[in-house]
MARLUMSE-376214 format. One record per residue (C-alpha): x, y, z. Coordinates in steps of 0.25 Angstrom, whole numbers, plus 5000, padded with zeros to 4 digits. Each point is the difference from the previous one (the first is absolute). Layout:
BEGIN
XYZ...
REM end
This chain:
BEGIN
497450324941500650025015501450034994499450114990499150055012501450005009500850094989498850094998500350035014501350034999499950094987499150075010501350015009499249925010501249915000501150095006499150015012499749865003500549925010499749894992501149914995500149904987500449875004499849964984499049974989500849914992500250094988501450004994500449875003500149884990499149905002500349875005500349925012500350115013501349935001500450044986499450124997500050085015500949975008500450095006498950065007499249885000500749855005499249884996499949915014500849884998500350044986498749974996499650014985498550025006500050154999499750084986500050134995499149994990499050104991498649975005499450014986499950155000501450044997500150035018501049915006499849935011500649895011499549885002500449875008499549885005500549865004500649884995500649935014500250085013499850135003500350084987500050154998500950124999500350145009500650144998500850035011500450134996498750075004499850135008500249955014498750005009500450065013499649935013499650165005499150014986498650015006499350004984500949954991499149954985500249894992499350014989499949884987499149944990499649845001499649914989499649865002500349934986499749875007498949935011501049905007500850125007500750015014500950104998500450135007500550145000500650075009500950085008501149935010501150055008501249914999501250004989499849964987500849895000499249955013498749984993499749864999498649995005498550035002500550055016500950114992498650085000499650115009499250054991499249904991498950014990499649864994499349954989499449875002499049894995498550014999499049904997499350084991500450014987500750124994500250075015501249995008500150055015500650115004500650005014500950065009501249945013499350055013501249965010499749855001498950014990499650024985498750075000499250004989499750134993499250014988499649924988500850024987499649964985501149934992500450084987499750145007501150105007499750035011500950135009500449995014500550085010500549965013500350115010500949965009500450055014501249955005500050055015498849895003500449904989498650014994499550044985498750034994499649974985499250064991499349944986499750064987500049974985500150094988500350135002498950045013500750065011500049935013499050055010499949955015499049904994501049934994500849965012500049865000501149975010499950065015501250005009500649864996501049975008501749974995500349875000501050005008500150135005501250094997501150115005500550004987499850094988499349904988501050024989499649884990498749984990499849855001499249924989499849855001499149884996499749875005499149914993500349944987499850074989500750094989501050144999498950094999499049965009499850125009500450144994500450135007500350124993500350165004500549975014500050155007500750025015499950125009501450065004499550045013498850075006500450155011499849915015499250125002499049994990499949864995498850014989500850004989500150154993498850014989500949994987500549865006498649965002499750064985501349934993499349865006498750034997499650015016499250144996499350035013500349895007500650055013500649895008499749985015501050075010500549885010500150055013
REM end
C-alpha cells in the first residue's frame, strides 16, 4: 500500500519537487541471499548469507536479516550523504517484526563501508528488541550512551518510522505510524536522542544488523527514503517532502 501511495504522488508530479531520496524498496532484484542477488548496492557484513530479499506473501519484496553467529547484517553505502551542516535531514522506512527473540537495529553511520563491523558504527540507531509479552517486540532508540526505549510494537504488523535528524547537535527525533495515517506531532516517539558517538562527519552508510539467534528474515525493512538536504535557512522540510513521506502537517521544530 505505501509504494502505490509513493507513485500516486509522483503521477501528481509531487515527486520532481521533493527532496526526498529512494534509498530502495527492494523491487527489481532476484530474490535470494543480499550477497548473491544485491551486491552491489547492498554488502552482506562478513559475507553473511543471513540477509534475504524476499516476497512478503503479497507479491512486495522486502529485506530481511537476522543472525546466526556474531554480529550479522548488511548496509548500502552508497546513499545520499547526510551533511554535518544538514540541520533536518528524514530518514524515513517501514519495520516488521516477523519474530519475538530480536535485538537487531537500523540505522545510520558515518564511517566507510568497508569499516562497519559493529554495533559502535551507529550514530544513529533504532532497535528492535525482546519483550516478555508475547507477540510485542520493543521499539527503541541509541540516546549517546543509552538505548531508550520508545514504544511498544506488535509482531506481524508494519509499522513506519521517521527519524529527523539534525546533524549540527548530533541529535534526531522519531516519529511512529502504521498504515497509511500521516504523522502528526502526536506521534513523536523519540525527543532529542543523542548520537552515539557524536560526529563531524556526513553519515553516508544504511546499516542493518542482528544479534540474537534466530533466522534471515527476522526483522524486515522496506521503502527506505532519505532527504537530500534541507535550505540552512529554513530547516522544516518543504511541504511536498513532508507529503511524499506522509508527514502531512507535521512541522518539525526549528533548533535554535
Amino acid at each position: 500500500m505505501m509504494k502505490k501511495v509513493l507513485v500516486m504522488l509522483a503521477v501528481l508530479g509531487l515527486a520532481a519537487a521533493a527532496q526526498a531520496v529512494l534509498i530502495d524498496d527492494f523491487e527489481g532484484y532476484a530474490l535470494g541471499n543480499v550477497r548473491d542477488v544485491a551486491s552491489p548496492p547492498w554488502t552482506a557484513v562478513d559475507n553473511t548469507g543471513q540477509a534475504d530479499i524476499f516476497d512478503d506473501g503479497t507479491g512486495n519484496q522486502v529485506l530481511g536479516f537476522g543472525w546466526n553467529s556474531g554480529w550479522r547484517g548488511t548496509y548500502n553505502d552508497t546513499i545520499v550523504p547526510v551533511a554535518d551542516t544538514s540541520i533536518a535531514a528524514t530518514l524515513f522506512m517501514r519495520l516488521y517484526a516477523n519474530h519475538e527473540d530480536l535485538d537487531h537495529s537500523v540505522g545510520l553511520a558515518d564511517v566507510p563501508g568497508a569499516e562497519i563491523n559493529w554495533f559502535d558504527d551507529f550514530e544513529i540507531q533504532v532497535a528492535v528488541t525482546r519483550n516478555d509479552t508475547a507477540g510485542t517486540v520493543d521499539l527503541k532508540g541509541r540516546n549517546a550512551g543509552n538505548v531508550d526505549f520508545l514504544a511498544l510494537l506488535n509482531t506481524g504488523q508494519w509499522y513506519n518510522v521517521w527519524v529527523v535528524i539534525d546533524q549540527t547537535a548530533d541529535v534526531y527525533d522519531l516519529y511512529l505510524t502504521t498504515g497509511t495515517a500521516e504523522a502528526t506531532a502526536a506521534d513523536q516517539v523519540g525527543f532529542d536522542l543523542a548520537f552515539r558517538n557524536g560526529t563531524t562527519d556526513a553519515l553516508t552508510a544504511f546499516v542493518g544488523c542482528g544479534y540474537y539467534a534466530g533466522g534471515q528474515q527476522d526483522l524486515w525493512v522496506d521503502d527506505i527514503y532519505l532527504t537530500e538536504g534541507v535550505d540552512l535557512s529554513n530547516p522544516i522540510p518543504e511541504p511536498a517532502s513532508l507529503l511524499l513521506l506522509g508527514l502531512g502537517g507535521l512541522l518539525l521544530r526549528k533548533r535554535s
